[in-house]
N, C-alpha and C positions, 0 to 999 in steps of 0.2 A: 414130283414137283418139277416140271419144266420151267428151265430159267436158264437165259443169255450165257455165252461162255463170260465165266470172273476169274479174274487174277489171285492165283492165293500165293502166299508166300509161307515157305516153313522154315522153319529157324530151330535148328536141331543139329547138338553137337554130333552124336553118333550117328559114324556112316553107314550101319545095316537100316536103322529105323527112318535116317532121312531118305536114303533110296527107296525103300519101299511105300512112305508115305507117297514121297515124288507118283512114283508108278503107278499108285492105286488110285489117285486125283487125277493122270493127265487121262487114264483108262474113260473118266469120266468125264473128260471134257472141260476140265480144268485148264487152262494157261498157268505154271507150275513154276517157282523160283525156289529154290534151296540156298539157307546161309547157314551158315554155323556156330556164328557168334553173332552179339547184337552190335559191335558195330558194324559188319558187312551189310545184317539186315538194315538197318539207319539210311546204308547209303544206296540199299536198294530202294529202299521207300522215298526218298529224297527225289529219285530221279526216275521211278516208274510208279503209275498208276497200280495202286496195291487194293483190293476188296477185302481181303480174311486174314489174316497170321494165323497162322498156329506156331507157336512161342512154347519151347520145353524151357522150364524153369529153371532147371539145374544147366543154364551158359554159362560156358568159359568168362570169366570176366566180369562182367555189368550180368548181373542174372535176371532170368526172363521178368520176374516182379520188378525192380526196377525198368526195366526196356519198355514192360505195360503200361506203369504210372505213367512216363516221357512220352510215351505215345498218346493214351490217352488223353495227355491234357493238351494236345493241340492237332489230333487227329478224330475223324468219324468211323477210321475204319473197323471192322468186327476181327473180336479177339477171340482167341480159345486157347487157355493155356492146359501147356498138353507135359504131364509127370508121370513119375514112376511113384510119387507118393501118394497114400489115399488114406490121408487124416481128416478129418471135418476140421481142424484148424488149418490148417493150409491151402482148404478151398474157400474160408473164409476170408483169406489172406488175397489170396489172388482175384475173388471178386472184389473185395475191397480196394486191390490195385486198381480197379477198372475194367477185367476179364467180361466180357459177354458169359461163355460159360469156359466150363472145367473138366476137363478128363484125366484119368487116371491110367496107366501101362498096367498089366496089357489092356487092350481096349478091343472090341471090336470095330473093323474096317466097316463095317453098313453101318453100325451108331454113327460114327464119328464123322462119315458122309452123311447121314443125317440132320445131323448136329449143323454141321458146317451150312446144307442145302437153307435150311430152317435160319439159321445166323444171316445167309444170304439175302434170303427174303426180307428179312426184316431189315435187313443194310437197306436196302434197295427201294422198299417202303418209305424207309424215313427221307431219302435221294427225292423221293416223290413228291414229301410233304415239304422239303426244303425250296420245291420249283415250285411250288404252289405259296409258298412266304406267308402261312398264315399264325396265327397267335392264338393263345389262352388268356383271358384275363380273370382276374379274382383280389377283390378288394385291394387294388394297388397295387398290387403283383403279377406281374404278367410272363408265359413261359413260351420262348419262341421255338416254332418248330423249323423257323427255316435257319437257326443257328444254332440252335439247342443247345437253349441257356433261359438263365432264369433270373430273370429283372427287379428287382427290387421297387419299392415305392420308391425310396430316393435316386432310382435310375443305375443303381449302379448293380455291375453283371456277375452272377454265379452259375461259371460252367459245371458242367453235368459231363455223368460218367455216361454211357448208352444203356446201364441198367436203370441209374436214378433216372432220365428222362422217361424212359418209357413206363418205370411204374409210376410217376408221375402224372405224363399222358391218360395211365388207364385210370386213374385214380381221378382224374380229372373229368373223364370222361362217363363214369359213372357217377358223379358228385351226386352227393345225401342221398347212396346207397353202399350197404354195408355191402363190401368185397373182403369174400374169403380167402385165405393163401394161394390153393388151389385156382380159384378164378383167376387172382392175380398170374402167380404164375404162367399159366394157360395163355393168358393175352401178353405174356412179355417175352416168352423162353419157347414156349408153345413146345412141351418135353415133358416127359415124366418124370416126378421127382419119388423124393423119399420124404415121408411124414416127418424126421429129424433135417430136413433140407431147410438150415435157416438163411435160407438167400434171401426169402422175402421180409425177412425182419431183419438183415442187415440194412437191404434197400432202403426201409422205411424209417432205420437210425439215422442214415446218413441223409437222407432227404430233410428228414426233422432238423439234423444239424447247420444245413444249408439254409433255411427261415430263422433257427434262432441266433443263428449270427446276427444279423441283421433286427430283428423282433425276439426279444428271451422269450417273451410268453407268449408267441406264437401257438395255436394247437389247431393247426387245417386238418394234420391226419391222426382220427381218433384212433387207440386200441379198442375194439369191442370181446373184451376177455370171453375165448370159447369161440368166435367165428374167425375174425379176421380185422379189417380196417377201412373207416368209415372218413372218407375228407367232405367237409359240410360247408366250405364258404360258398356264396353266392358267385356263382361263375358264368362271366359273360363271352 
């Protein structure tokens, strides 16, 4: 996947795994910044154009789940939070912070440039759909891609994580057609998962929770028990 040099930033206490991450991104054409805790990272991002973090959990201080949420709720950039733990509950946890995706220590260096190249694209996609300022709309609800958020009938705004947006998007974009996990996933992560991978039924909790704030009985995205999930409004 050829794509423009991007900025990544890595944010990692320990100095064997920040150096070598360092080394093995700029090999590939990366523009490369190392911090070690998240406030140094804060102050890099404040004052340089940043594409990726990769963000280890376990910081000094303010920990990487924390650093994600504050980021994602007033940043686009793509996340990957990068552990030495590999429970299904604390990958739950950290997409739930907002994380694009999750890896686990040891990892491999080709996935994890993968990972990142594929997180890229997708950054850089939605950069696209943002100059272009177009909308979604559905029965009074309208989901903007050039801010990515999601309008309410009474006009008032619920931002989005870059997971809820985009399974949202594709959820949109297939309307009153049943979308499997699998398809889901494919058009948002574009990765291989694991049949126990509940990313996409977290997504589609927290999306639900974001209409019935707003609407209690709300129900745009069905469960179709045994395939996956079906959103039916009339969408213009």
């Amino acid at each position: 996947m050829s794509q423009p040099t991007a900025n990544l930033l890595i944010i990692e206490d320990e100095p064997i795994t920040r150096a070598q991450l360092a080394a093995h991104f700029e090999r590939e054409g990366f523009v490369v910044t190392v911090q070690e805790d998240a406030k140094e990272a804060e102050e890099t991002i404040a004052e340089h154009d940043v594409d990726i973090c990769l963000i280890d959990i376990n910081l000094p201080g303010k920990d990487g789940l924390t650093l994600t949420r504050e980021l994602r709720a007033s940043l686009d950039i793509g996340i990957i939070l990068v552990t030495g733990k590999d429970d299904q509950i604390d990958r739950i946890v950290g997409l739930e912070s907002g994380a694009d995706d999750y890896v686990t220590k040891p990892f491999d260096p080709r996935e994890l440039l993968s990972r990142v190249k594929n997180l890229l694209w997708r950054v850089r996609a939605q950069e696209k759909q943002k100059e272009r300022g177009f909308k979604r709309s559905f029965e009074g609800w309208t989901l903007d891609l050039n801010k990515r958020e999601l309008v309410t009938p009474q006009n008032e705004v619920q931002s989005l994580s870059a997971g809820e947006f985009h399974l949202l998007l594709a959820l949109i974009e297939s309307a009153g057609q049943v979308m499997t996990r699998d398809q889901l996933m494919n058009k948002i992560r574009n990765r291989e998962w694991y049949p126990d991978d509940r990313y996409i039924d977290v997504l589609v909790g927290q999306v639900r929770r974001k209409f019935r704030e707003y609407a209690p009985d709300t129900t745009f995205i069905s469960t179709i028990h045994g395939t996956g999930y079906l959103f039916a409004p009339e969408v213009s």
